[in-house]
Structures are given as C-alpha cells and as structure tokens.
C-alpha positions as semicolon CSV with decimal commas, in nm:
position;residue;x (nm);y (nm);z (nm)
1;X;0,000;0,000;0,000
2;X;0,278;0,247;0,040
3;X;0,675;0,270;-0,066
4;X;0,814;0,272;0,237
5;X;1,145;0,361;0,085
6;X;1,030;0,682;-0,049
7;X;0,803;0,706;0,281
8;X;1,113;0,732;0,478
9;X;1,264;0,953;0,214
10;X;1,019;1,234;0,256
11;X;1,011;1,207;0,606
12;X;1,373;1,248;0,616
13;X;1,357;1,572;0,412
14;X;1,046;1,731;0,589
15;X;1,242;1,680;0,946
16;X;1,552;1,765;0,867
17;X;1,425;2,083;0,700
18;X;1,183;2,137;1,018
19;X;1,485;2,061;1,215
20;X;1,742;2,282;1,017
21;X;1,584;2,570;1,055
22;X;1,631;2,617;1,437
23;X;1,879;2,363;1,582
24;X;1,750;2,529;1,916
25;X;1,418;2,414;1,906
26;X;1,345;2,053;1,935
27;X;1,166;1,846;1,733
28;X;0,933;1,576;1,848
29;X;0,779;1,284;1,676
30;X;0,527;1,111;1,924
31;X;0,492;0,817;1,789
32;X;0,170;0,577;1,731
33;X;0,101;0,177;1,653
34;X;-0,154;0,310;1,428
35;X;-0,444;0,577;1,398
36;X;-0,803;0,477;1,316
37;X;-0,757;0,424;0,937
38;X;-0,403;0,267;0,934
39;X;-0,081;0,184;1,094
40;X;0,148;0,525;1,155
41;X;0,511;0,499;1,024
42;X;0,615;0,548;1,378
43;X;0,470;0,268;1,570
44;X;0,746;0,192;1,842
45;X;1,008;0,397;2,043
46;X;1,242;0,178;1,853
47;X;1,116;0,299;1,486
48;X;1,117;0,649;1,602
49;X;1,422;0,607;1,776
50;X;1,604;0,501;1,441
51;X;1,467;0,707;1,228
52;X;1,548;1,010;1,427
53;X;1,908;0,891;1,422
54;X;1,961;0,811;1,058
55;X;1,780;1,136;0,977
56;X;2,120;1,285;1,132
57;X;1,935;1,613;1,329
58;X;2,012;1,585;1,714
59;X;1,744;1,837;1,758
60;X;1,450;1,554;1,634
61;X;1,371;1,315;1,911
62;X;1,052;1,115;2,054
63;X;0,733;1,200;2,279
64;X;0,728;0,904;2,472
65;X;0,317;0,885;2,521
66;X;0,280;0,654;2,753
67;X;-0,038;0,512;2,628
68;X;0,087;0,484;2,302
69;X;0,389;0,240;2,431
70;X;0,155;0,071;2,629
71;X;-0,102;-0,018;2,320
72;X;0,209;-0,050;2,066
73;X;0,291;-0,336;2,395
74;X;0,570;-0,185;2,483
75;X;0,692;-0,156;2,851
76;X;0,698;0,225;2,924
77;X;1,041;0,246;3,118
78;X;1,229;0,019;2,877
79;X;1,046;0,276;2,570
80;X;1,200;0,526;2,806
81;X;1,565;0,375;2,869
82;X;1,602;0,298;2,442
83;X;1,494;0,665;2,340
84;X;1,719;0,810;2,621
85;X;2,041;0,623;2,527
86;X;1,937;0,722;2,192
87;X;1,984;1,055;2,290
88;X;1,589;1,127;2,157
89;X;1,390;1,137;2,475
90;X;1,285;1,463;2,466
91;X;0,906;1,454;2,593
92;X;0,657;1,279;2,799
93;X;0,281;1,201;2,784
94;X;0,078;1,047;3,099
95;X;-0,238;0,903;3,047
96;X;-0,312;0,518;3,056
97;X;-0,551;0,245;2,845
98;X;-0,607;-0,084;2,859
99;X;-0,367;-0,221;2,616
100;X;-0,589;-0,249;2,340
101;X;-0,690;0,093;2,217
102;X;-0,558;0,456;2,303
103;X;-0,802;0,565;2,563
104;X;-0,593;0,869;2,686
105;X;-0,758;0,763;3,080
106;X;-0,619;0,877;3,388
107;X;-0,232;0,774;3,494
108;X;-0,210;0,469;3,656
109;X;-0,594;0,366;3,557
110;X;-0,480;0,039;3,452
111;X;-0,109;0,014;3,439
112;X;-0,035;0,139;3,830
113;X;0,303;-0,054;3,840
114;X;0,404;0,064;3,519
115;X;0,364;0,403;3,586
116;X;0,574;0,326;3,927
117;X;0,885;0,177;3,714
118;X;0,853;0,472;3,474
119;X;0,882;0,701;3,698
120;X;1,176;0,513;3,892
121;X;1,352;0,482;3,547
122;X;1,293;0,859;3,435
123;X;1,441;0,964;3,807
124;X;1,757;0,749;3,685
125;X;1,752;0,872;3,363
126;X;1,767;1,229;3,532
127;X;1,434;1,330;3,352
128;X;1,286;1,363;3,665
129;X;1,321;1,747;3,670
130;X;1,176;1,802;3,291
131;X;0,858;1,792;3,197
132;X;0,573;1,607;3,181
133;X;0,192;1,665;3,006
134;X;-0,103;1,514;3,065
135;X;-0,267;1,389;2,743
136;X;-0,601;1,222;2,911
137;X;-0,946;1,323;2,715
138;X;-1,211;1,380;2,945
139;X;-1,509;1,348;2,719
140;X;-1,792;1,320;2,898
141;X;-1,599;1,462;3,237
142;X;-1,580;1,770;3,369
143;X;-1,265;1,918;3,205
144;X;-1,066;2,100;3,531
145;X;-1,202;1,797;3,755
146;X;-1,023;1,538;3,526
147;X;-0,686;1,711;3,496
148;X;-0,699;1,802;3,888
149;X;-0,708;1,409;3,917
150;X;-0,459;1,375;3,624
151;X;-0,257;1,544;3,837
152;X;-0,325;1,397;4,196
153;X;-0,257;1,097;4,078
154;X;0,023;1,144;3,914
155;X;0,173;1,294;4,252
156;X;0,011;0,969;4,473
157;X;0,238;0,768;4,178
158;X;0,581;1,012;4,192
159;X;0,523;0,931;4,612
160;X;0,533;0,617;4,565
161;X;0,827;0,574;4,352
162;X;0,996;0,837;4,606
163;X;0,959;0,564;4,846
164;X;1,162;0,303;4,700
165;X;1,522;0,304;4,831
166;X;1,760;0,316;4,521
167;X;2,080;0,078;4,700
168;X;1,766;-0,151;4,768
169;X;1,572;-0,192;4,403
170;X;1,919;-0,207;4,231
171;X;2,034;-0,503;4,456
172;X;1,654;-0,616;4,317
173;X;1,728;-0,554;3,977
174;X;2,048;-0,722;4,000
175;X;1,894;-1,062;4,156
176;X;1,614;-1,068;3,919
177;X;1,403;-1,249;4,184
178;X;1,045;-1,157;4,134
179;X;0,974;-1,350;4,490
180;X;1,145;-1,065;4,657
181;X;1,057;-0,731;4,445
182;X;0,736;-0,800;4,425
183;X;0,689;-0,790;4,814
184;X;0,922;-0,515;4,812
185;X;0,744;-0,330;4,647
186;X;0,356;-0,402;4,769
187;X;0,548;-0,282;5,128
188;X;0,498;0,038;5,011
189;X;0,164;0,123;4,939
C-alpha cells in the first residue's frame, strides 16, 4: 500500500528541514502503533528512535506517550531507557488504556506498576526534573475535575516511587528475583 522507501525519504527531508531551521528548538515525533484508518510509520520507540538517528538532526527526538507504548505493547520504562540512550527522549505524555486501544484515561488507571517503574527509570535517567503533560481526554468529564485528578494521581504515583530506596531496588534488579521485588514493592503502598 505504500513505498516505504520513499516514505522514509520524505520524512527524512520534511524533518531535517523542520529541524534545520532552528537547531534550538526541538523536534518531536510522538509516535503511534496506528491511527483509526491505518498503521502510523512510527509505531514503536524503537522505529522512532532510528529514524530520528539516521535522519542525522540531534534536535528531532521522541514523545514518549505513555499510552501509546503501552497499546504499541511496549513496557513504558524500557520505551523510556532505548529513546534516552538514543539521545531522543525529549518529551513525555501520561495518560493510561487498557492495552488495546488509546483511551488517553487517567495515569495509573490500569497500568499502576508501570507508571511506578517509569517514573523510577525517568528519576535514573535524570528526567525527573523536565517535563511532563497530561494527554487524558475527558469526554464526557468535567474538564478542570479530570486534569486536577490527572494530576493527583500522578503525585500519589511520583510518592510512591519516592519511596523506593535506590541501594535496595538495584540489589533487586540485579537478583532478578520476582519472589522478593514483588513484596518489596507491595510494602509500600
């Protein structure tokens, strides 16, 4: 249905004209599994991720959405880790879904631990002092009531991670013994 050659062509040469024109503004590409009449060039943090580097521009890089890793099944702090050794993490998006559409619901609707290891990963990642936007549709909702829960929640989850001692989870990490992290982390709640 489409060249992806030339596809990837004329993406090249619209975003590194976008991006030549100020290398002081940066660029993002928030990528998407697909849209609802077809699959987006940029499904994955590892598409965009590539892309952005073979386009050459170190002002292009990703918006990590993190119900768009989370549909494309991606785990949101490994979507996080690629795109920042990449260089290309430039932006985040919190809002949650169940996996198999992009519902744009409140953080940590459905995904509460994977919110928790986001934010963990971020805070080692030292994006824990840039931004953040909340990309949650309230439809039917009252608008400010929504995002003043977008945001309450969001601070119940950064709490959370705040409680988790770093010397302890990387000793975790290292053992790879679910037995033991799991508890470790329900002690905290």
């Amino acid at each position: 249905e489409v060249d992806y050659l030339k596809a990837y062509d004329y993406a090249a040469e619209v975003f590194g004209a976008a991006c030549a024109h100020d290398r002081n503004v940066r660029i993002c590409i928030e990528y998407k599994k697909n849209d609802p009449m077809a699959r987006c060039i940029f499904g994955t943090a590892g598409e965009t991720a590539a892309f952005c580097l073979l386009t050459g521009a170190e002002n292009l890089g990703a918006t990590l959405d993190i119900g768009h890793a989370l549909y494309a099944d991606e785990r949101p702090a490994q979507s996080a880790a690629l795109l920042a050794r990449a260089r290309r993490l430039f932006y985040v998006h919190l809002n949650d879904n169940d996996g198999r559409w992009d519902w744009d619901m409140l953080p940590g609707a459905f995904h509460l631990w994977e919110f928790v290891e986001m934010f963990y990963t971020l805070r080692k990642l030292r994006y824990d002092n840039d931004w953040y936007a909340f990309d949650v549709y309230p439809k039917e909702l009252n608008t400010e009531e929504n995002y003043a829960a977008a945001m309450s929640l969001t601070r119940k989850l950064e709490a959370i991670t705040n409680r988790i001692d770093p010397a302890t989870m990387e000793a975790l990490l290292a053992e790879r013994n679910s037995a033991k992290t799991i508890p470790y982390l329900y002690s905290l709640l």
